[in-house]
C-alpha angles and dihedrals in degrees: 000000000000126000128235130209111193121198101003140150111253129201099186104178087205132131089266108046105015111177092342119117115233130173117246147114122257124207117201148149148157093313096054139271107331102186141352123192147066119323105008108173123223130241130227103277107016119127110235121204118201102242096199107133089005129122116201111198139162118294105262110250126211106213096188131036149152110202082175092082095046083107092056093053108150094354097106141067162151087019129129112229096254089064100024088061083063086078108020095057108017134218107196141034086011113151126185116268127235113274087234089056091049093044081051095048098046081047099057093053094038079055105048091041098056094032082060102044099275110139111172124016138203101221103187087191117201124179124196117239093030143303118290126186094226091052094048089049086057090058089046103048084051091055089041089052103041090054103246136141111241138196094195118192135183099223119215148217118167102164130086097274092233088052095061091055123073107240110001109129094052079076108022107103110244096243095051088044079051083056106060101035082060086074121088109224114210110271124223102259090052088046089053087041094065104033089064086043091055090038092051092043099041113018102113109015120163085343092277101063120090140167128219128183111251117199098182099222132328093240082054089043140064115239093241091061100047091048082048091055098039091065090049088059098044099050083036096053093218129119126288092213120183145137127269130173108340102155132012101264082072090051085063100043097069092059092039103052102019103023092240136055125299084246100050085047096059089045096053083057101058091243092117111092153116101288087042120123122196127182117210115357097182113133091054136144127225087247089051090050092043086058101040082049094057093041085052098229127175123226130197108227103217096194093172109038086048092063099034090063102035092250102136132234136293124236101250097169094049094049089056099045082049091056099251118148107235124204130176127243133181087215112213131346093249100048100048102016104223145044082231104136090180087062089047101049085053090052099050088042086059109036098058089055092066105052098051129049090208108104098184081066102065127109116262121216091249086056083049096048089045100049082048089053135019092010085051085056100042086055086060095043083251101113086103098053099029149002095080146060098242125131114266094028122107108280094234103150143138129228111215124195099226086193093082123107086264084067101042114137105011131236140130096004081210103061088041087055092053105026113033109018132085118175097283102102085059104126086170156006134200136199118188095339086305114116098232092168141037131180092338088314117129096226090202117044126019107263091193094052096039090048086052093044088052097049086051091059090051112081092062091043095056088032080063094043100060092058090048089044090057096055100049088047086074084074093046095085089052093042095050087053092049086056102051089049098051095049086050092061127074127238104192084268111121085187128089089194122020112268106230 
């Protein structure tokens, strides 16, 4: 059976319309879009749903998440990356979780997302102590059952932790130095091991479920991994996803340990390429963004967790002009705290208005409502499945009453969607032509049980954090130190946050 949606207002996203608002009726199901225009007639059987004050848009996309830190929601803050990573992926002391948590964790963000308009999501899953393919499985079978559409990684680090940070054993105590050189990280053979394991187990699923490989960073990775898998990616045609250059102390880290930037680094490689994803992208040159431009990358822009963590800002506008595809991600649970891409499109609305007089350069909404859509979906190698109303592609969208106080009283839509919404006018959503959310209600699990379920679970979790909390705090007084001397060099950057 299709649905019908009659009158309505569209947002396509598409070659012809863009951003632009247009009237007409859409006709989907579970095989995709079937039609879009004035006039469709129905067919017997079809539901048909009055579009009269309605808006019908794209699905919203989250380029960039870690499911991995939903159980340290609202628990961190104040902290830079270098020492907020002390808790938020431990060290040391760090044990695998329970499937069921897992299955919990990945639950609570998959929730919240679609209750709030997100559609398809790019999970770059890390464990601590390390990946395992049960507990990647957990995280699968919740996306599965909630009803999203989900992008899944084993992120990897397979370099001594101390050796992927400038500096740090100039500070770090022996005998915790001792410590951690005591832990195996996976090698490459067992990374690559396991990634054809999970593609092999999860790609496909269901038709919305993926994998991706998932090297955390170059300065965390050997060279022989990353290259290894970089041609994975590329005969797979899925994304190559990492970190570069999120705070300043990575900035430093190219010319420290490689005598040029991180970005240059990768490039000399050969790892920057099409079918490249890279979150963040804040502390770059123009040389960097000339050659991520050519090689026709795509970057998460992570507008909240930046800031949250005092990051700095990416240059947006750069990175178009340059030709990079640019998607939006929420980052991790801790340093944002929500998979909430509304709250995300606002923010990158607002921040790039602050570092550049030049007002002409500023995002539009439509650039906003681009990066949260069809560029989300090119970052994961989804723009052809996703991200936009067009016939043939999956029919995830979202239908909007645009008679709610965030629409009252009406201009530009644009401008309401980016700058005054928030999820809440969201009457449904749809995944896959499946109705997997109505008037804020999850249509496949039980939100209220599994939340329960979840709080029942916490005591002993955070019983087990703060232990793990109190061994990792023993870094924290190297790893401040670290900090402060990276932000006193200089870099060759005369800019605290990236003009746009």
């Amino acid at each position: 059976m299709s649905t019908l949606i009659e009158g309505a207002t569209l947002i396509a996203m598409d070659g012809a319309h863009g951003a632009e608002p247009f009237t007409g009726d859409i006709l989907f199901g579970p095989d995709g879009i079937e039609a879009i225009g004035p006039g469709i007639v129905p067919k017997d059987g079809d539901d048909v749903i009055d579009g009269r004050g309605k808006l019908v848009m794209p699905g919203l996309v989250n380029s960039h998440l870690h499911s991995n830190e939903a159980l340290y929601k609202g628990r961190y803050d104040n902290m830079p990356l270098e020492v907020w990573m002390l808790y938020a992926y431990p060290i040391l002391a760090a044990k695998p979780l329970a499937p069921r948590l897992i299955y919990l964790r990945s639950m609570l963000v998959a929730m919240e997302s679609l209750r709030t308009g997100v559609t398809c999501i790019t999970d770059d899953l890390y464990e601590s102590p390390k990946s395992e393919l049960s507990l990647m499985g957990a995280v699968v079978d919740a996306y599965d059952d909630v009803g999203i559409r989900a992008t899944v990684s084993a992120h990897v680090v397979n370099r001594n932790f101390l050796d992927t940070i400038p500096f740090s054993r100039d500070y770090v105590p022996q005998d915790l130095q001792d410590e951690i050189g005591r832990i195996t990280p996976m090698s490459t053979g067992e990374y690559i091991a396991f990634v054809k394991e999970a593609h092999a187990r999860f790609q496909g699923r269901s038709g919305r479920i993926g994998t991706m490989l998932a090297p955390s960073a170059p300065q965390r990775c050997t060279v022989d991994l990353m290259q290894a898998a970089n041609e994975l990616a590329r005969d797979w045609g899925v994304p190559f996803h990492t970190h570069i250059v999120e705070t300043k102390v990575q900035g430093v880290t190219g010319p420290q340990f490689y005598g040029k930037s991180l970005m240059a680094y990768m490039d000399d490689l050969g790892l920057l390429n099409p079918w490249t994803t890279i979150a963040h992208s804040i502390w770059v040159s123009d040389d960097d963004i000339a050659r991520m431009g050519r090689a026709g990358v795509s970057v998460a822009h992570n507008a909240i967790s930046n800031q949250k963590l005092g990051a700095g800002s990416a240059p947006v506008r750069k990175l178009l002009d340059a030709g990079v595809h640019i998607g939006l991600g929420s980052d991790g649970i801790s340093s944002n705290d929500t998979p909430r891409i509304f709250d995300v499109m606002k923010a990158a609305g607002l921040m790039h208005k602050v570092n550049n007089p030049d007002w002409a350069r500023w995002l539009t909404a439509s650039e906003v409502l681009h990066a949260g859509t069809l560029g989300g979906a090119r970052t994961a190698l989804l723009e052809d499945k996703t991200g936009s109303l067009e016939v043939g592609k999956a029919a995830d969208l979202l239908v909007i009453d645009m008679e709610t106080a965030n629409f009252t009283p009406l201009h530009d839509i644009r401008n309401h969607l980016v700058y005054c919404e928030n999820g809440s006018s969201i009457t449904q959503v749809y995944v896959g032509g499946e109705l997997v959310c109505e008037d804020g209600r999850l249509t496949k699990v039980d939100e209220k049980a599994l939340l329960a379920e979840l709080r029942a679970m916490m005591p002993e979790f955070v019983a087990y954090t703060k232990g793990v909390e109190a061994a990792n705090r023993q870094l924290e007084p190297a790893f401040t130190k670290v900090v402060h001397r990276c932000y006193g060099m200089d870099i060759g950057m005369t800019r605290w946050a990236s003009d746009v």
